[in-house]
NULUMPA-165984 format. One line per 2 residues: for each residue x, y, z of C-alpha. Coordinates in steps of 0.5 Angstrom, whole numbers, plus 500, padded with zeros to 3 digits. Layout:
# residues N
X:Y:Z ~ ...
# end
This chain:
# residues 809
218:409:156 ~ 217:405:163
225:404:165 ~ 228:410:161
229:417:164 ~ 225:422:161
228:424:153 ~ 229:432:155
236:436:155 ~ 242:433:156
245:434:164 ~ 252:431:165
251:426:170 ~ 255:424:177
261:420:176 ~ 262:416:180
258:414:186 ~ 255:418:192
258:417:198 ~ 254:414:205
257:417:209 ~ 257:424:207
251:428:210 ~ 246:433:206
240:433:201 ~ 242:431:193
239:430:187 ~ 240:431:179
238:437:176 ~ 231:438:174
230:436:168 ~ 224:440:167
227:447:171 ~ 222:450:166
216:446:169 ~ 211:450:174
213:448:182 ~ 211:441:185
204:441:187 ~ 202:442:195
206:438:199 ~ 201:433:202
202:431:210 ~ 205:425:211
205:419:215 ~ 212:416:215
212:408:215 ~ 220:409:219
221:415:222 ~ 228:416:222
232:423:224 ~ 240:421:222
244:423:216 ~ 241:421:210
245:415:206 ~ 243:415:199
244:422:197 ~ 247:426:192
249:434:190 ~ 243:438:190
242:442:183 ~ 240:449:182
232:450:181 ~ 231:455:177
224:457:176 ~ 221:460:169
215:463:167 ~ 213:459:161
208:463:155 ~ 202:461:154
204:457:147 ~ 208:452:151
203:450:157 ~ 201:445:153
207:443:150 ~ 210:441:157
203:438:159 ~ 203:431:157
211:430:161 ~ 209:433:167
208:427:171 ~ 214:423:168
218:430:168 ~ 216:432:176
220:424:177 ~ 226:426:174
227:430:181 ~ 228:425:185
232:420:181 ~ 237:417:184
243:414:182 ~ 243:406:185
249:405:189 ~ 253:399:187
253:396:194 ~ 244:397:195
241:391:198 ~ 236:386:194
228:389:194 ~ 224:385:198
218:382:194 ~ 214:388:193
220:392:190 ~ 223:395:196
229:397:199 ~ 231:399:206
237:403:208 ~ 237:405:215
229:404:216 ~ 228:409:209
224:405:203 ~ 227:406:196
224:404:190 ~ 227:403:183
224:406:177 ~ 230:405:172
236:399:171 ~ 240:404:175
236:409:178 ~ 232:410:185
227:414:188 ~ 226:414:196
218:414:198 ~ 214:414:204
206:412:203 ~ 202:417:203
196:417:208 ~ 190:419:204
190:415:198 ~ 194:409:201
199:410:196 ~ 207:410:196
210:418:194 ~ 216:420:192
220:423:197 ~ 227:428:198
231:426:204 ~ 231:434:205
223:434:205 ~ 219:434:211
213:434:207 ~ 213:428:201
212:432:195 ~ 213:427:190
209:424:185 ~ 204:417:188
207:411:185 ~ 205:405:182
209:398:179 ~ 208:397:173
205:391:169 ~ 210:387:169
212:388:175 ~ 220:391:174
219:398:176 ~ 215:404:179
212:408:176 ~ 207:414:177
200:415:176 ~ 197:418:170
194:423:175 ~ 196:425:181
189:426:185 ~ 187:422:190
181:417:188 ~ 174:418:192
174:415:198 ~ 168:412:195
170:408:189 ~ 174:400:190
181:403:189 ~ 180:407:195
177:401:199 ~ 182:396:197
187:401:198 ~ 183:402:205
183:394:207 ~ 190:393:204
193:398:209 ~ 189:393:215
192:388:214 ~ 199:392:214
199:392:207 ~ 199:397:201
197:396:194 ~ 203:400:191
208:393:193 ~ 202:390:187
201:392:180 ~ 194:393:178
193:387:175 ~ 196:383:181
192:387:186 ~ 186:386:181
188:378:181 ~ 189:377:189
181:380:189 ~ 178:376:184
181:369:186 ~ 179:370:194
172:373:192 ~ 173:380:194
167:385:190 ~ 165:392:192
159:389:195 ~ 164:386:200
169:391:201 ~ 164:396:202
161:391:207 ~ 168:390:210
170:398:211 ~ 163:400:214
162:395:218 ~ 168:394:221
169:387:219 ~ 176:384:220
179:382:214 ~ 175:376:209
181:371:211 ~ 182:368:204
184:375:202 ~ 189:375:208
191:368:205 ~ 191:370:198
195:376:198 ~ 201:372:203
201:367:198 ~ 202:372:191
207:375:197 ~ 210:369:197
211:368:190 ~ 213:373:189
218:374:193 ~ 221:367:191
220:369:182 ~ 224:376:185
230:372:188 ~ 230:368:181
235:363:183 ~ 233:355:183
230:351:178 ~ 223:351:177
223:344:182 ~ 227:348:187
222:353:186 ~ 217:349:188
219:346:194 ~ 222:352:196
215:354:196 ~ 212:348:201
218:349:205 ~ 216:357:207
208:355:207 ~ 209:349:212
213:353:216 ~ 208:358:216
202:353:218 ~ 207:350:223
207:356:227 ~ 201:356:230
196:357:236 ~ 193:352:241
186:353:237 ~ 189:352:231
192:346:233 ~ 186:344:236
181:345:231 ~ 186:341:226
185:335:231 ~ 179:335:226
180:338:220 ~ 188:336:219
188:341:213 ~ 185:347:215
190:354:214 ~ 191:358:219
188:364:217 ~ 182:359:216
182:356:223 ~ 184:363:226
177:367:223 ~ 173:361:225
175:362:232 ~ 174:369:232
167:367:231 ~ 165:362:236
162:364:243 ~ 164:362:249
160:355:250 ~ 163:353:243
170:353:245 ~ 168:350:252
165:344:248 ~ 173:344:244
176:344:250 ~ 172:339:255
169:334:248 ~ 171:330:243
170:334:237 ~ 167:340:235
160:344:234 ~ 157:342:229
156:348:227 ~ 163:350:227
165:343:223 ~ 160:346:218
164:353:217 ~ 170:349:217
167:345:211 ~ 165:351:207
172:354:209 ~ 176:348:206
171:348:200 ~ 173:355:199
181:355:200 ~ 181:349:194
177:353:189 ~ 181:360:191
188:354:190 ~ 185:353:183
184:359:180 ~ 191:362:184
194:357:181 ~ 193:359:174
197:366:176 ~ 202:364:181
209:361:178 ~ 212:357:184
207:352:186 ~ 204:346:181
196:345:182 ~ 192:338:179
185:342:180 ~ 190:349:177
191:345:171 ~ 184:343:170
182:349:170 ~ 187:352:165
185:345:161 ~ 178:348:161
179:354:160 ~ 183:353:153
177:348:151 ~ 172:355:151
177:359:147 ~ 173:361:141
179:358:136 ~ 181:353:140
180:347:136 ~ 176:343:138
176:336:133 ~ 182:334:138
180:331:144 ~ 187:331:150
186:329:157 ~ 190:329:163
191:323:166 ~ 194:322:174
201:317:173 ~ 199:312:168
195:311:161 ~ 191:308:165
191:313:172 ~ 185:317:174
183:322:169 ~ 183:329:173
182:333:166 ~ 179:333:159
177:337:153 ~ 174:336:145
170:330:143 ~ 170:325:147
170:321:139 ~ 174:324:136
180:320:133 ~ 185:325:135
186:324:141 ~ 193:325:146
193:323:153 ~ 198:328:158
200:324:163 ~ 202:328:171
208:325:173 ~ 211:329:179
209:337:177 ~ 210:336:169
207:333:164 ~ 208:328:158
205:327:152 ~ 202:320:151
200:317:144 ~ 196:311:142
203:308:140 ~ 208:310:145
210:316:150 ~ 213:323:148
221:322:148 ~ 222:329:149
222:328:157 ~ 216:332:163
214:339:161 ~ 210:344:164
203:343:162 ~ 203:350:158
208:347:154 ~ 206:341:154
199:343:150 ~ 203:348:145
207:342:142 ~ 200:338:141
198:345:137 ~ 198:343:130
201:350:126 ~ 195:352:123
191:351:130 ~ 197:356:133
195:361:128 ~ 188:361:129
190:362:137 ~ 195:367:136
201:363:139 ~ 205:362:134
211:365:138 ~ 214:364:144
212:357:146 ~ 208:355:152
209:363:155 ~ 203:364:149
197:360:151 ~ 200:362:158
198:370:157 ~ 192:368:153
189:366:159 ~ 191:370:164
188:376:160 ~ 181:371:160
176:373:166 ~ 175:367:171
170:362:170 ~ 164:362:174
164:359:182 ~ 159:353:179
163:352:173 ~ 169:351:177
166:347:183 ~ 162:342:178
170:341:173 ~ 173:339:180
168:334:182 ~ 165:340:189
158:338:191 ~ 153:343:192
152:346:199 ~ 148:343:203
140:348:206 ~ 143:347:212
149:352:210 ~ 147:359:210
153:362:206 ~ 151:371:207
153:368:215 ~ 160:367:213
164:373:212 ~ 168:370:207
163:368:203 ~ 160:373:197
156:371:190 ~ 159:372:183
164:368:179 ~ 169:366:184
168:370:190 ~ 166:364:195
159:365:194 ~ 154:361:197
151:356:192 ~ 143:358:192
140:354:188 ~ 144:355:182
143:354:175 ~ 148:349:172
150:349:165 ~ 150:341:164
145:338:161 ~ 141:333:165
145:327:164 ~ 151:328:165
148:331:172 ~ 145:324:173
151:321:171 ~ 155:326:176
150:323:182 ~ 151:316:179
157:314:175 ~ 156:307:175
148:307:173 ~ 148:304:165
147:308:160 ~ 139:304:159
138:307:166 ~ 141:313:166
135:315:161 ~ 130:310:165
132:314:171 ~ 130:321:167
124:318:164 ~ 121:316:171
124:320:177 ~ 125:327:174
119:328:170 ~ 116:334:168
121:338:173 ~ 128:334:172
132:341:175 ~ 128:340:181
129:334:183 ~ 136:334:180
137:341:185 ~ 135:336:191
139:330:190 ~ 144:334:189
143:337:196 ~ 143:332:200
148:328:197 ~ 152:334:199
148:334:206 ~ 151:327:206
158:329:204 ~ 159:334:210
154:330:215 ~ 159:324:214
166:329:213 ~ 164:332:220
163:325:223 ~ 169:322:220
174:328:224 ~ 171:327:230
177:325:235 ~ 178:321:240
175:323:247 ~ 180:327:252
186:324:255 ~ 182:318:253
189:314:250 ~ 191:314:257
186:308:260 ~ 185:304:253
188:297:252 ~ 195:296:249
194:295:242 ~ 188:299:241
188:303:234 ~ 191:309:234
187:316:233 ~ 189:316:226
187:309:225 ~ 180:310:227
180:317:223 ~ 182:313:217
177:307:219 ~ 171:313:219
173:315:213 ~ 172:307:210
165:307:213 ~ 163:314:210
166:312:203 ~ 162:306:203
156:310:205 ~ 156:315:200
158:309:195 ~ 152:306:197
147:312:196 ~ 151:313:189
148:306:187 ~ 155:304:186
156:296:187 ~ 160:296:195
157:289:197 ~ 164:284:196
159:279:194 ~ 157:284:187
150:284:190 ~ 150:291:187
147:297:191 ~ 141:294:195
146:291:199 ~ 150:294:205
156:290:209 ~ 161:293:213
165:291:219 ~ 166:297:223
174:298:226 ~ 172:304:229
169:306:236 ~ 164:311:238
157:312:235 ~ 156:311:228
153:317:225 ~ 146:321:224
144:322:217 ~ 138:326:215
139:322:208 ~ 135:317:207
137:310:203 ~ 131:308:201
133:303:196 ~ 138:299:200
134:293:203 ~ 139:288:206
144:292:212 ~ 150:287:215
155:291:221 ~ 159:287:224
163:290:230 ~ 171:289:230
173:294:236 ~ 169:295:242
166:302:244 ~ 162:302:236
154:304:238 ~ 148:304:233
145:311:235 ~ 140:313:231
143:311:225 ~ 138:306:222
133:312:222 ~ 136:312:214
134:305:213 ~ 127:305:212
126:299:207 ~ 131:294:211
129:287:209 ~ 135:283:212
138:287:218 ~ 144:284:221
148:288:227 ~ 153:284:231
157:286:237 ~ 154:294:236
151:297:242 ~ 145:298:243
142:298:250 ~ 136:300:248
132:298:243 ~ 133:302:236
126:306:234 ~ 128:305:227
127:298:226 ~ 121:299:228
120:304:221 ~ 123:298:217
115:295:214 ~ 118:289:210
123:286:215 ~ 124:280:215
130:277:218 ~ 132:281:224
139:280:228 ~ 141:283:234
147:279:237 ~ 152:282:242
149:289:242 ~ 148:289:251
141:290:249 ~ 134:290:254
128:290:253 ~ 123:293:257
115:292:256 ~ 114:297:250
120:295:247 ~ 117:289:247
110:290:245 ~ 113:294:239
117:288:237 ~ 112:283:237
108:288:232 ~ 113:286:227
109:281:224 ~ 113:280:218
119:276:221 ~ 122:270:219
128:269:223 ~ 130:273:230
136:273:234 ~ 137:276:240
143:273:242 ~ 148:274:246
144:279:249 ~ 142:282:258
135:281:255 ~ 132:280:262
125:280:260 ~ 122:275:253
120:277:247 ~ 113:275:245
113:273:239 ~ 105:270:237
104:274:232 ~ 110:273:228
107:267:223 ~ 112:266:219
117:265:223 ~ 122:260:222
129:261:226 ~ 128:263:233
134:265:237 ~ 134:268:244
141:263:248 ~ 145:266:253
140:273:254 ~ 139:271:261
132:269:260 ~ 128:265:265
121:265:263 ~ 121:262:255
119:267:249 ~ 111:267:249
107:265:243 ~ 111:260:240
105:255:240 ~ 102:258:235
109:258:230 ~ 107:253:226
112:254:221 ~ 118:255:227
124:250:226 ~ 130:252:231
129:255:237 ~ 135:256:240
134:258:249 ~ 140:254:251
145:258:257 ~ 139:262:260
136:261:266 ~ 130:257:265
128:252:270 ~ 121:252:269
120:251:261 ~ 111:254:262
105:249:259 ~ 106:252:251
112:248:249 ~ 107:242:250
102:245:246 ~ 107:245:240
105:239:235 ~ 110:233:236
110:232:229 ~ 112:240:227
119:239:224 ~ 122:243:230
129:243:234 ~ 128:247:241
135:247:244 ~ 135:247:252
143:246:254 ~ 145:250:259
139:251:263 ~ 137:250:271
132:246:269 ~ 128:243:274
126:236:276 ~ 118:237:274
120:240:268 ~ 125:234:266
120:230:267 ~ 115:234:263
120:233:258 ~ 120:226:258
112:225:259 ~ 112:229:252
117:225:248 ~ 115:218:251
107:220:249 ~ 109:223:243
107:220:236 ~ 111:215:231
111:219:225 ~ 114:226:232
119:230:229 ~ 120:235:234
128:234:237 ~ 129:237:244
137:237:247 ~ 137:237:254
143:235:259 ~ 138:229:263
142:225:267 ~ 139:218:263
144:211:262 ~ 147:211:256
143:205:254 ~ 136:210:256
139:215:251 ~ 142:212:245
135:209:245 ~ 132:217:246
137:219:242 ~ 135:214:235
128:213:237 ~ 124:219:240
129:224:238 ~ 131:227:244
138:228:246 ~ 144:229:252
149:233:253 ~ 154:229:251
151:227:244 ~ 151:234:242
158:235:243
# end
């Protein structure tokens, strides 16, 4: 039995423990003296060499060596291996140091491991299967049995056979990248080592591609295994609380992320909450002209932001499922998972529906199972690492438990027999689903709410992404479990449940999964376009010449990701207008600096755009290429120094505002704007516009407003706008007004504005001679600064409609 030593003829045993400071080479007596000789000694390859005295050491037995009949061979066969370990027992001295988290102890650069309560066997690792041997201290060759941990971890035992394996098979591969890495499998039992490769993806495809081709490590095996290390390591001490637990945990971790390079700093300027190990493999890959761009640029590569984001979605799914096994961390998304889990297992009893609520009844429901209908329904709600049990009368007085707990008072008796969990409590339902294989990589990225990737990733570039349940592996076009409504759901969560099947009957058709898979790419290309975007710093040293009081990096990263939120709560149909328009309305006002995003999605059902620029610095770029059926386009205080290519593609505009863009025209802009006839209103104001829009075709023109644009000749064509009311031209440069002003109808219902002009002294008395002869029903009003009498003006003022400066004010 594992811990005991062998059941064989009684030896007297030292009495008292062996002395450190005596040299020489001791052992118990053999328990099997009657046994063949040790095997072939193997070479050896120490991890310390070391030449002095031996410090753990006993008296050495006699060896006596007997020929053994025929008739016992078999007899003395099923204890070889055991028996062969007795040999190197030895008895544990009172003043050993404590193991390491792998089981080992180190004495004067000698490992010793324990394989009983109160015995030690010294090894070294052996070269070829990269495995620990069992060792003399008078051996030069190691001729031991190769060792393992057994499956609770406690103590090292030997293998049921001491061949090494072939070379080719997944236990030599592993063993072949642990010893990479500057590790050996033997400081893991096999059911950790095999954990360790599932949650970080690792299969024999990729060990194999690993090995052959001389590929580093995948990093999220590197940060898996120092992670169980490190759980290890704190579960080994077993000192503390299970809180203490925790943050002794986070504390280890922040240390270890905080001691970093200058890359990895400078990557996380970006990406806050890359890992080390994550940020260290991705500048691996990079070339030269990429670590130049994040050197001298803002930013990053956009193709090194997209393995970042692949990165940071493959840490959290291997954090999700290493939570289910590791003891000294306490995950939301691990939670979820085992909560799902659970719903799967064959008895589990599904009439009872249990969420997991974040804080509060009423907080965010980040996990549920059973019936969504079902009277029996109990609430756990998280409060810091813990759990409470939350019924429609009144919470569980019994206090926060661990979730395992927690679930298993809810068990009726007769549920917990059907599960086999009678006994024991939580540690039962713990067990069964430790022994249960991890869900799918697409079940696990659909419960933590994951999009897809996008087409533009290509998952087999990456060394860390394989296929398989879990492994990292891209999502090409997988086939999803959920129903079609739940995934239009998924996509618009706020979509009434008449249009969820109105949305299904018209747009999926004959091939909803089709349509489904594209939407849900380019919801995910919109989700990585806008995560790029958003953590996209400042510019170098550029703090240094900003006003004081401007916003801070982290202010402005934080204004980005409002603008993102919001654009994806716009393309998911949901409700961002503050007016409740609903989804056809987008409005903002932008608090960050720098070019507003390039999407390739499209928002085709959004008809009314309004931006307004709190902060200097924010330009349009070719953001409103993603708008194609803006009816009402309004853009204040965003630059845009020339005139944005996509207005142009928005057919059913119909109110267009460009006001304090720093925009021009040239002569093609202005031929293109003039082929938008189905304008209402324009205003170009607050705009070095230089040259005049024309304007003759837009018919339907109502509101025309070009003041202070630095114009000096009036917009052509307004003779012909029978239905333009205002037309705003004060503070320009007008001197001569032209001969189409006069052409107008003086019994149109128009204000033209012309304060702030050099108007000349022609041009004045033009203006006078048309209102003088104008008609008696004439609703056409003029303001100008004329330096008329008063008497003159009041009589203008209330009798031709022409009116002075002073007047308006």
């Amino acid at each position: 039995m594992t811990g005991k030593p062998p059941k064989v003829k009684p030896v007297p045993a030292p009495t008292k423990t062996p002395d450190f400071n005596v040299e020489g080479t001791h052992r118990l007596p053999s328990a099997s003296s009657a046994l063949p000789p040790p095997p072939i000694p193997r070479p050896l390859e120490p991890l310390h060499p070391y030449f002095g005295p031996d410090p753990v050491a006993v008296t050495p037995a006699i060896r006596v060596s007997v020929s053994p009949r025929s008739s016992t061979i078999n007899d003395f066969a099923m204890h070889a291996t055991t028996s062969s370990l007795a040999d190197y027992w030895i008895p544990t001295p009172q003043s050993l140091d404590e193991a390491d988290a792998h089981g080992i102890r180190l004495v004067k650069q000698r490992q010793y491991v324990a394989v009983a309560d109160d015995h030690i066997v010294q090894v070294v690792l052996d070269a070829r299967s990269g495995l620990f041997r069992a060792t003399l201290a008078s051996e030069l060759d190691p001729s031991g049995p190769l060792m393992k941990w057994d499956s609770e971890g406690r103590f090292w035992i030997p293998l049921a056979s001491d061949v090494t394996p072939p070379t080719d098979s997944i236990s030599a591969q592993t063993a072949q990248l642990f010893r990479r890495m500057g590790r050996s499998v033997a400081q893991f039992s096999d059911v950790m080592v095999d954990r360790m490769l599932a949650v970080s993806g690792v299969n024999e495809s990729l060990l194999r591609d690993v090995l052959v081709n001389d590929r580093p490590a995948p990093f999220l095996l590197e940060d898996t295994l120092r992670r169980f290390e490190l759980d290890q390591k704190i579960q080994a001490q077993g000192r503390g609380t299970v809180a203490e637990r925790f943050a002794r945990f986070k504390d280890l971790e922040d240390a270890f992320e905080s001691d970093c390079d200058e890359h990895t700093l400078r990557m996380r300027r970006v990406f806050p909450d890359l890992p080390k190990t994550a940020a260290l493999a991705i500048w691996r890959n990079t070339g030269a002209a990429e670590r130049l761009h994040m050197f001298n640029e803002p930013g990053m590569p956009q193709r090194v932001a997209k393995e970042a984001l692949v990165a940071l979605r493959d840490i959290r799914l291997a954090r999700a499922a290493e939570g289910i096994y590791l003891e000294a961390i306490s995950n939301p998304d691990s939670d979820r998972l085992v909560l799902h889990m659970l719903g799967n297992l064959a008895n589990w009893p599904r009439q009872t529906r249990i969420e997991i609520r974040q804080g509060a009844m009423d907080g965010d429901v980040l996990g549920a199972i059973g019936d969504v209908w079902s009277p029996i329904r109990h609430v756990l709600i998280r409060q810091d690492d813990g759990y409470v049990i939350q019924n429609s009368d009144a919470q569980s007085p019994q206090g926060s438990k661990d979730l395992y707990s927690t679930l298993w008072r809810l068990l009726l008796p007769g549920d917990r027999q059907m599960l086999g969990v009678t006994d024991v409590g939580g540690a039962a339902l713990q067990h069964l689903i430790h022994a249960q294989p991890l869900p799918p990589r697409q079940t696990v990225s659909e419960l933590l709410g994951l999009a897809p990737l996008p087409v533009t990733v290509d998952p087999a570039a990456a060394q860390y992404r394989q296929t398989g349940p879990l492994r990292g592996g891209g999502d090409n076009n997988p086939r999803s479990t959920r129903s079609v409504a739940d995934r239009v759901r998924d996509l618009y969560p706020h979509l009434p449940e008449e249009d969820v099947k109105t949305f299904i009957t018209e747009r999926l058709k004959s091939d909803p999964s089709g349509v489904l898979i594209r939407l849900e790419k380019e919801f995910a290309t919109l989700r990585d376009e806008l995560a790029i975007w958003t953590a996209e710093g400042v510019p170098p040293h550029s703090q240094a010449f900003e006003p004081e009081g401007a916003p801070a990096p982290a202010e402005r990263r934080q204004a980005r990701a409002q603008f993102s939120t919001k654009l994806q709560d716009i393309w998911q149909r949901k409700s961002v207008s503050k007016w409740e328009e609903g989804h056809y309305q987008f409005s903002h006002y932008v608090d960050f600096s720098g070019e507003l995003p390039r999407l390739s999605t499209r928002f085709e059902y959004v008809t009314e755009l309004i931006l307004t620029a709190n902060e200097p610095g924010a330009r349009i770029g070719a953001f409103l290429d993603s708008f194609p059926n803006i009816q009402c386009l309004g853009i204040v205080g965003i630059e845009m120094e020339e005139f944005a290519s996509g207005i142009f593609q928005m057919r059913q505009l119909s109110e267009l505002t460009l006001d304090g863009c720093s925009l021009k025209l040239s002569e093609v802009t202005v031929e293109g704007l003039s082929r938008i006839e189905t304008l209402t209103r324009l205003n170009l104001s607050n705009n070095p516009l230089t040259v005049a829009p024309q304007v003759g075709y837009m018919t339907g023109l109502t509101d025309l407003m070009v003041y202070k644009t630095n114009l000096s000749s009036l917009p052509s064509g307004v003779d012909r706008l029978r239905k333009l009311q205002v037309m705003a031209l004060h503070d320009n440069n007008f001197s001569d007004v032209g001969d189409e002003l006069f052409e107008i109808p003086d019994t149109q219902d128009l204000f033209i504005g012309l304060l702030g002009n050099p108007l000349s002294d022609v041009s004045r008395q033009r203006i006078n001679q048309y209102l003088e002869h104008s008609s008696l029903d004439r609703k056409v009003e003029i303001q100008t600064e004329d330096a008329v009498s008063e008497s003159d003006s009041d009589s203008q003022s209330s009798e031709s409609g022409f009116s002075t400066g002073s007047d308006s004010d």
